[in-house]
C-alpha positions as CSV (number, residue, x, y, z in Angstrom):
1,X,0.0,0.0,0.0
2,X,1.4,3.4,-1.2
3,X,0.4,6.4,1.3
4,X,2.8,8.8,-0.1
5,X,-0.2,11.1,-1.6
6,X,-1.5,11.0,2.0
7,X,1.5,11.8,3.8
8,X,0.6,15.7,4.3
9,X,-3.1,14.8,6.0
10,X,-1.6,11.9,8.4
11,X,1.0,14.1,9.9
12,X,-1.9,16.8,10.5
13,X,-4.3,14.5,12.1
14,X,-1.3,13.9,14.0
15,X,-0.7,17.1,15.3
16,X,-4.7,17.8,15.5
17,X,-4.9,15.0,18.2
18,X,-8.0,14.0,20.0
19,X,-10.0,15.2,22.4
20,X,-10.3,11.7,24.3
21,X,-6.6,11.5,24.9
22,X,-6.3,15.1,25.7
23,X,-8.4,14.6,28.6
24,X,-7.5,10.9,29.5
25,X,-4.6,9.7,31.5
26,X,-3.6,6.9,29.1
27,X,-1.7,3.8,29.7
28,X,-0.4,1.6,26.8
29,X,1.0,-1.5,25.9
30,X,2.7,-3.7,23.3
31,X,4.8,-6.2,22.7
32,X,5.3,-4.2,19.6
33,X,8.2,-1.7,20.6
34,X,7.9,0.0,17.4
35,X,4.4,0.2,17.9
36,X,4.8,0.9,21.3
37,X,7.3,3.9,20.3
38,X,5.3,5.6,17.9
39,X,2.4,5.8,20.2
40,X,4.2,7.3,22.8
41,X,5.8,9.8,19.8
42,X,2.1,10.5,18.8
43,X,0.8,11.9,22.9
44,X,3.6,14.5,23.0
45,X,0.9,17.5,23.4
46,X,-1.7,15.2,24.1
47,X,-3.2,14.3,27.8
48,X,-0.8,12.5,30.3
49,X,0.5,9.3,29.2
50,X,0.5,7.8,32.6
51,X,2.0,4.4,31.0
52,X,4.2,2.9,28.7
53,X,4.3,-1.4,28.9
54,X,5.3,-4.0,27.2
55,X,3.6,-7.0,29.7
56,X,0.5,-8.1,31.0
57,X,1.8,-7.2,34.6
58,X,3.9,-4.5,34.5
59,X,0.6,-2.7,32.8
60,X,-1.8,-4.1,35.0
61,X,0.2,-2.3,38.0
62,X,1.1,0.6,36.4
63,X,-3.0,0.8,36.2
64,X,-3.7,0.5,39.5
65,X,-1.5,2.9,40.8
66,X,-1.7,5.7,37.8
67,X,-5.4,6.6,38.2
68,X,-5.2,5.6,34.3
69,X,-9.0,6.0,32.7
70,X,-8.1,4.8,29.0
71,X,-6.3,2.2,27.9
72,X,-4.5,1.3,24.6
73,X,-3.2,-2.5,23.8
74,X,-2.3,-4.6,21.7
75,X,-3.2,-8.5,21.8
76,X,0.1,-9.8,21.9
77,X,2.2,-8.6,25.2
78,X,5.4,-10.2,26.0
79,X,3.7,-11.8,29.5
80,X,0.4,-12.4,28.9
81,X,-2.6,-11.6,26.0
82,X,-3.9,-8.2,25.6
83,X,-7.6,-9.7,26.6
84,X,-6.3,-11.3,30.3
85,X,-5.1,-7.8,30.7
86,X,-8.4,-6.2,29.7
87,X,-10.6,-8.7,31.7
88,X,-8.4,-7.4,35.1
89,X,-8.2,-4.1,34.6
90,X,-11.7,-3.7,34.1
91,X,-12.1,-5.7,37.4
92,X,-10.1,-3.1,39.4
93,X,-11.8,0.1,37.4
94,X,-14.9,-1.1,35.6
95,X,-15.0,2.9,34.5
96,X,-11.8,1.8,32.4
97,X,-12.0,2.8,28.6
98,X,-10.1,0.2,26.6
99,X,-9.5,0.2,22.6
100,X,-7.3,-2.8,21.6
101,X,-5.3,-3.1,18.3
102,X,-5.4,-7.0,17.2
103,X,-1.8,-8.6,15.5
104,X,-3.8,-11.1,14.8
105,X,-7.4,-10.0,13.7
106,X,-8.5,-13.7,13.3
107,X,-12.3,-15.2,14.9
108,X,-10.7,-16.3,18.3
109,X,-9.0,-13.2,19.2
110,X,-11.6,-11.2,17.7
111,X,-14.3,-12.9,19.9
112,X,-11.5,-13.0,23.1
113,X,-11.2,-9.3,22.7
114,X,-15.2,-9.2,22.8
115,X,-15.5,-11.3,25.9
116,X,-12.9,-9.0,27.2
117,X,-15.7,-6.1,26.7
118,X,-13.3,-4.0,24.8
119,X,-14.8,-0.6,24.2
120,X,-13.0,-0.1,20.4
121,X,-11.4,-3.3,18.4
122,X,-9.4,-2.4,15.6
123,X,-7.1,-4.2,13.4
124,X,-3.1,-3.1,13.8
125,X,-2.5,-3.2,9.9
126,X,-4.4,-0.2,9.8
127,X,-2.1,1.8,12.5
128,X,-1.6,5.2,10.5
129,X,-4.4,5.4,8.4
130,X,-7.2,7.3,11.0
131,X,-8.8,4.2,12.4
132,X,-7.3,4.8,15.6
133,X,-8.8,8.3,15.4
134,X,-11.9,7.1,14.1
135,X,-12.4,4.5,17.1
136,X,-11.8,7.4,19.8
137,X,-14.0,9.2,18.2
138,X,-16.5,6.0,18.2
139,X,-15.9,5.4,21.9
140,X,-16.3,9.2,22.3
141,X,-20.3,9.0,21.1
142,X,-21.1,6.0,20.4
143,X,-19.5,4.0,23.6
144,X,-18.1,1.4,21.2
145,X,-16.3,0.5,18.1
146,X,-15.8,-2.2,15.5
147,X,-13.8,-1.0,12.5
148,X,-14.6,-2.8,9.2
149,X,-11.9,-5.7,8.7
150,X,-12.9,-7.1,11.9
151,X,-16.6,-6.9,11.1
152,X,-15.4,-8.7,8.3
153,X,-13.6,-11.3,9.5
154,X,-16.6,-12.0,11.3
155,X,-19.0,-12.0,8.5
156,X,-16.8,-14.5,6.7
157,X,-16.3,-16.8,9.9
158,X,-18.0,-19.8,10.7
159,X,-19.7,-18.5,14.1
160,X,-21.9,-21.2,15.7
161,X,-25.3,-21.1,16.5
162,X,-26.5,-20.2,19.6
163,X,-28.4,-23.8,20.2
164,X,-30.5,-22.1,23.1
165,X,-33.6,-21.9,20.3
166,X,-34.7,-18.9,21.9
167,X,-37.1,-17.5,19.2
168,X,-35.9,-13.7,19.0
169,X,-38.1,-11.0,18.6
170,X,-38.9,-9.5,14.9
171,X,-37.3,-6.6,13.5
172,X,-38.4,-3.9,11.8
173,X,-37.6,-2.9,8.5
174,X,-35.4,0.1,10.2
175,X,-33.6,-2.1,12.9
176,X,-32.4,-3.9,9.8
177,X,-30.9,-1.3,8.0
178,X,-29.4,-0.4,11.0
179,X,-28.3,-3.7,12.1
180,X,-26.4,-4.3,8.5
181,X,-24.6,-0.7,9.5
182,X,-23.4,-1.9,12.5
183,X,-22.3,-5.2,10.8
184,X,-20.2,-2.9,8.5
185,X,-17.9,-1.4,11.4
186,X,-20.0,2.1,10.8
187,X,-20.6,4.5,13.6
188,X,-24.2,5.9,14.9
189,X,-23.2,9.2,12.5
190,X,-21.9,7.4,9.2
191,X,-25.1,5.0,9.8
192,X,-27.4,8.4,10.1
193,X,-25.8,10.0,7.2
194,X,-26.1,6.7,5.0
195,X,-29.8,6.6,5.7
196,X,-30.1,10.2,5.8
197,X,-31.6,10.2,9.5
198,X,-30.8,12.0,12.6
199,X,-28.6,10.3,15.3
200,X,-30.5,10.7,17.6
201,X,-32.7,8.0,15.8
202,X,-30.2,5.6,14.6
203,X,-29.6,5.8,18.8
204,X,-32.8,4.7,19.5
205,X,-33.0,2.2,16.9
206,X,-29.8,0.8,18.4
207,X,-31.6,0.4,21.6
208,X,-34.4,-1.4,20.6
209,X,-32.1,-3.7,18.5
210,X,-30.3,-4.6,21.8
211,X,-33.4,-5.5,23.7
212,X,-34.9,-7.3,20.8
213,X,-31.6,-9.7,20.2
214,X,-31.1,-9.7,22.6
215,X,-27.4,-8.3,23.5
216,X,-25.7,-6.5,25.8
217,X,-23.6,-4.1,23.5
218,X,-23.5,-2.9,19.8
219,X,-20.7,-5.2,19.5
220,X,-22.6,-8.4,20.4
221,X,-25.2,-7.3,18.7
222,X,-23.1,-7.8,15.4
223,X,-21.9,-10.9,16.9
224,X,-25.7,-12.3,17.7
225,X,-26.2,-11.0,13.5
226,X,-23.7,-13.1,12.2
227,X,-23.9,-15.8,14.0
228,X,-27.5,-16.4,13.7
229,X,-27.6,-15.4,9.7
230,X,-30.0,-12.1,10.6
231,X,-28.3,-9.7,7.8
232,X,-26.6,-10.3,5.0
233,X,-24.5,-7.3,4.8
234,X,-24.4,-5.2,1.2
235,X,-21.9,-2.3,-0.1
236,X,-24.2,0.5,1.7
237,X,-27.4,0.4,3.9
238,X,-29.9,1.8,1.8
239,X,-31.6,5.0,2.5
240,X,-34.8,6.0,4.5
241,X,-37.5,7.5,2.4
């Protein structure tokens, strides 16, 4: 992949930063050290960066004694998963915002870093290209994030059935449109734009869908989708008239 035309716009969003981080105290962790190095590079003007790991327990303690309230991993630490570290730190600090970069975007770790209830789930091969931005943003509003290769990797997988025959509730033509958004990786606002709605009822429509499902989060709620064969996902939702 050539980004040499898009060199001038990454290094501004760089400097623009993000609102999240600049009022976060952030902890991080990788055992990526490049990775690891160019995310501490990237919060110099940003909010305190409280953190800097490369294992499971070195992060976990810098956590507890930081006051940290976001967290960014990676799946692969050098003691440990990204996920065990997730499923503890959210046990200390439940309040604990968490976006994890996968190494390995296959169906395990994908669902792992779901159990985990990881607030944003990206894929690491697109490090640099805005998804990181895009997911704070995500977590920002929308209290979640999938980004679209991992909603795809899920789409193509061979989920099983639930096997609890549990007869779920109808949805409405709406909830559907919505439902194939969120099983695209889009956010409340893309999904309003695409069907040329307000948020504020793509929002409801998202609550209704959880209910009905049901699921606990937007990201299960993609899960519950695929694995029961309730979308099949197209290009673009198609719009509201």
């Amino acid at each position: 992949m050539d980004l040499s035309d898009r060199i001038p716009s990454l290094q501004q969003r760089s400097r623009q930063g993000h609102s999240l981080l600049k009022r976060s105290r952030t902890a991080i962790a990788s055992a990526d050290l490049v990775l690891l190095s160019s995310w501490t590079a990237w919060f110099e003007g940003q909010g305190p960066l409280v953190a800097a790991c490369t294992s499971e327990q070195d992060c976990l303690l810098k956590l507890q004694s930081s006051e940290a309230n976001l967290l960014l991993c990676t799946d692969t630490l050098e003691g440990g998963c990204g996920s065990s570290l997730v499923r503890r730190a959210r046990a200390d600090n439940p309040e604990l915002k968490v976006l994890m970069l996968l190494q390995r975007p296959i169906t395990r770790t994908i669902l792992d870093a779901i159990d985990a209830r990881c607030h944003g789930i990206c894929s690491a091969q697109a490090t640099g290209t805005g998804t990181v931005a895009a997911a704070l943003t995500a977590i920002e509003t929308d209290g979640q994030y999938l980004d679209p290769l991992i909603s795809g990797v899920l789409h193509h997988s061979r989920l099983r059935g639930s096997g609890e025959q549990v007869p779920l509730q109808e949805l409405t033509m709406r909830e559907e449109d919505v439902l194939r958004g969120l099983c695209r990786g889009m956010t409340n606002q893309e999904i309003a734009d695409a069907l040329v709605v307000s948020i504020d009822t793509v929002k409801t429509h998202v609550g209704s869908l959880l209910r009905k499902l049901p699921a606990r989060d937007r990201t299960m709620a993609v899960v519950t989708a695929f694995r029961e064969g309730l979308v099949q996902v197209p290009t673009r939702p198609p719009r509201w008239t």
